[in-house]
C-alpha positions as CSV (number, residue, x, y, z in Angstrom):
1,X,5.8,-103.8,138.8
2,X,5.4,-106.9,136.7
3,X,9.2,-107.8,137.5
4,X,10.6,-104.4,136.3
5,X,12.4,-101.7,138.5
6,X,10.0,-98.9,139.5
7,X,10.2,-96.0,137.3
8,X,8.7,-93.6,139.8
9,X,8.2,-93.5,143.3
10,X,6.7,-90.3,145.1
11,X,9.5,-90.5,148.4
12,X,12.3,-91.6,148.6
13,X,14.1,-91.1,152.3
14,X,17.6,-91.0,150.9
15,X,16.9,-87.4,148.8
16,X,16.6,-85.5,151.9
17,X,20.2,-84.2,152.5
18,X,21.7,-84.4,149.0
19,X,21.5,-81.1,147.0
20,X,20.4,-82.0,143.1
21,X,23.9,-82.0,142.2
22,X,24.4,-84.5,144.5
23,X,26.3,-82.6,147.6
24,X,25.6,-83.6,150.9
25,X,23.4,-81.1,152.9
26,X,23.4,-81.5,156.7
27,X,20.2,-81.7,158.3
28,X,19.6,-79.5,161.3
29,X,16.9,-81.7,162.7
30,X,13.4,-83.2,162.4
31,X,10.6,-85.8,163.5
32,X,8.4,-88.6,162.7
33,X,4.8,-90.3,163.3
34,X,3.9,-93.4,162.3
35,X,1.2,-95.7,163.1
36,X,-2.1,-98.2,162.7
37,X,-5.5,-97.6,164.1
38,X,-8.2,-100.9,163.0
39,X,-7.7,-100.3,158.6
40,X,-6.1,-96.9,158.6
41,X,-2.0,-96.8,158.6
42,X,-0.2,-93.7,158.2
43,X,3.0,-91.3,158.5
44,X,4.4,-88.2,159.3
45,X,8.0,-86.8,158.5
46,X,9.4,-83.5,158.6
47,X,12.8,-82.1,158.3
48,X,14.9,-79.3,158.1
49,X,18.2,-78.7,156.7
50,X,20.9,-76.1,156.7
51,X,21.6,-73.8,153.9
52,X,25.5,-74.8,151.7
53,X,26.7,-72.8,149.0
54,X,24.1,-73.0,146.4
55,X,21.7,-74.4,148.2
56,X,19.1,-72.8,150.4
57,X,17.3,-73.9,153.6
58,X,14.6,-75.7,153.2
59,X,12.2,-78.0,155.6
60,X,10.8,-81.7,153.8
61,X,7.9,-82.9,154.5
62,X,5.8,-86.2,153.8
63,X,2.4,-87.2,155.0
64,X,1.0,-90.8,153.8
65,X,-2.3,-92.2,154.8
66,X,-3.7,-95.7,153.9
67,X,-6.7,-97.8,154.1
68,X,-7.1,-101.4,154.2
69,X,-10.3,-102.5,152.5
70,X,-10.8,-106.3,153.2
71,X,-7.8,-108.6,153.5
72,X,-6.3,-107.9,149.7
73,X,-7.2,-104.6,149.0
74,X,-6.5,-100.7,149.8
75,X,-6.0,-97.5,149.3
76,X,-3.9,-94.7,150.0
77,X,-2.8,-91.2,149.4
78,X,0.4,-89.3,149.3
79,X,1.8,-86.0,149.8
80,X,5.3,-84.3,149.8
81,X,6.7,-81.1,149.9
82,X,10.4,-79.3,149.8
83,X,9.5,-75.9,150.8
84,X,12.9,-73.2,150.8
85,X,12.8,-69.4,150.8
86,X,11.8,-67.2,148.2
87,X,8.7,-69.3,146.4
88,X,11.3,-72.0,145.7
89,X,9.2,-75.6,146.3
90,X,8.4,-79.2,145.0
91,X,5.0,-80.7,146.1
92,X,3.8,-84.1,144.7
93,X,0.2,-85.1,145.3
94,X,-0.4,-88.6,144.9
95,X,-3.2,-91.8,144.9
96,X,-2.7,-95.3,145.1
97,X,-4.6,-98.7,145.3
98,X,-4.9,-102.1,145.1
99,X,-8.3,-104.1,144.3
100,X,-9.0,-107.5,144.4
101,X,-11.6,-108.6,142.2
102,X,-11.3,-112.7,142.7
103,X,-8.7,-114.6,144.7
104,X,-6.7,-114.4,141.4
105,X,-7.4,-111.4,140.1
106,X,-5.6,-108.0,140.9
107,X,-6.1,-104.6,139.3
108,X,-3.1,-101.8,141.3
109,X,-3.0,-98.2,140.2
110,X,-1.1,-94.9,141.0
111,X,-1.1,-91.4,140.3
112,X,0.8,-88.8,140.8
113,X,1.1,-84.8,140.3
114,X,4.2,-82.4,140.7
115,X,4.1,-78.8,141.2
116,X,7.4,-77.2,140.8
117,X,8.2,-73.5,139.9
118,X,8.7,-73.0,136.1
119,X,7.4,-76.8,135.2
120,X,3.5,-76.9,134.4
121,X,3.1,-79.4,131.1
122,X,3.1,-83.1,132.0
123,X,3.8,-83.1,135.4
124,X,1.9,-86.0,136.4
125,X,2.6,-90.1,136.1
126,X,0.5,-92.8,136.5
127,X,0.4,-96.6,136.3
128,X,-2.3,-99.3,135.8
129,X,-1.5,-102.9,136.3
130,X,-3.2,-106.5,135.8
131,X,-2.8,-109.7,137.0
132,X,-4.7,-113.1,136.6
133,X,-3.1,-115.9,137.8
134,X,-4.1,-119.7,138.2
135,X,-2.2,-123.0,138.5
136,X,-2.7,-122.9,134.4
137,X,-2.4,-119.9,133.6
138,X,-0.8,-116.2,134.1
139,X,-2.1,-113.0,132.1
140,X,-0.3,-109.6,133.1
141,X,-0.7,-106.1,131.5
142,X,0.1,-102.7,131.9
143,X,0.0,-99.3,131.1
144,X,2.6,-96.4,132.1
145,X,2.8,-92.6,131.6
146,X,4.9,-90.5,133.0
147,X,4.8,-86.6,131.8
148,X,7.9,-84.9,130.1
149,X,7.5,-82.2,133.4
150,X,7.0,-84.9,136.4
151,X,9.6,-84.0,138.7
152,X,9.3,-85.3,142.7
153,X,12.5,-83.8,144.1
154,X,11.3,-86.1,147.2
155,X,11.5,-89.2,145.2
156,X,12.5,-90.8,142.2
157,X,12.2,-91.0,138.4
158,X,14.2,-93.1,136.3
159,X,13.0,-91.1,132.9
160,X,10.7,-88.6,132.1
161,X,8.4,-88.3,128.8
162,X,7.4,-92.0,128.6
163,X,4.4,-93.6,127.8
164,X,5.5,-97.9,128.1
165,X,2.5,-100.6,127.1
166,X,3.6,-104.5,128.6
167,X,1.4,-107.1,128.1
168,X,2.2,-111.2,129.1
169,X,0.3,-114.4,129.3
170,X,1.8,-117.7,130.1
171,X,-0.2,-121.1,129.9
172,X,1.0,-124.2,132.3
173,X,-0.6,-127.3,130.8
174,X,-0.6,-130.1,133.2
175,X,-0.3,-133.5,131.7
C-alpha cells in the first residue's frame, strides 16, 4: 500500500463474534479448508454464532481462491457473506492481482463489491498501484476509490466516500 495502512480489506477474522456495536457474540461453532495444489491456493471458513439481545443468529462465511501466474505474479478472487434470518445479509465480491511486467516493474489491483440490505449507491472500492524501482531510481503511483455505500461487515474500512490520488518518484544518483 505504498507505506500507508490499508483502507479496505474484504475479511477480517476478528469481526466474526463482535456485534457492530462492538459486543461480544459467542460462536456456536464452525470449520475451515485451506490448501495448495501446483498454482492454485485457496480457503474455506464457515461459522455460526448464537443469537444476544439485539443481535440475531447468523452463519459467516469466506471462500478465497488464488492463482499463481509465474514466480511474481497472481490472481485471485474473494467472497464473503454474513447471512441471519429474515433477509438480513452482507456479501462482498471481490478480485485481486498482481502483475509483473519487468523485474522492476509492478502493477497490483483490487476490487471489491458489497451488497447489503437498504445500501445500493457506491458500494464498491477499488485500488490500482505502481511501482518502478531501480538502484537509481523509485516511481510509485496510485489511485483509490472507495464508494460512500461500501460496507464489508466481514472486513474492514477505515472511511467511506473517498477517492485519494498518490504519486512519488525518488532519484539515487551514484557518484
Amino acid at each position: 500500500q505504498l507505506g500507508r495502512t490499508p483502507r479496505a480489506i474484504g475479511f477480517h477474522s476478528r469481526r466474526i463474534g463482535v456485534s457492530a456495536d462492538n459486543r461480544e457474540v459467542p460462536i456456536i461453532g464452525g470449520g475451515r479448508l485451506t490448501g495448495k495444489i501446483g498454482p492454485w491456493s485457496g480457503g474455506v471458513l464457515s461459522l455460526q454464532t448464537t443469537s444476544i439481545a439485539g443481535v440475531a443468529s447468523a452463519n459467516h462465511s469466506v471462500v478465497r481462491l488464488r492463482r499463481d501466474l509465474g514466480s511474481r505474479s497472481s490472481f485471485g478472487m474473494l467472497f464473503t457473506n454474513r447471512e441471519a434470518g429474515g433477509g438480513d445479509h452482507n456479501r462482498t465480491y471481490g478480485v485481486d492481482g498482481r502483475w509483473a511486467i519487468t523485474p522492476q516493474t509492478t502493477v497490483d489491483g483490487w476490487w471489491m463489491q458489497t451488497a447489503t440490505p437498504g445500501l445500493d449507491d457506491a458500494s464498491w472500492a477499488g485500488e490500482v498501484r505502481f511501482e518502478h524501482a531501480t538502484p537509481q531510481w523509485l516511481v510509485k503511483g496510485s489511485a483509490l476509490e472507495i464508494g460512500e455505500d461500501f460496507n464489508p461487515e466481514l472486513g474492514f474500512v477505515n472511511r467511506t466516500g473517498l477517492r485519494a490520488y498518490h504519486g512519488e518518484a525518488m532519484w539515487t544518483p551514484y557518484p
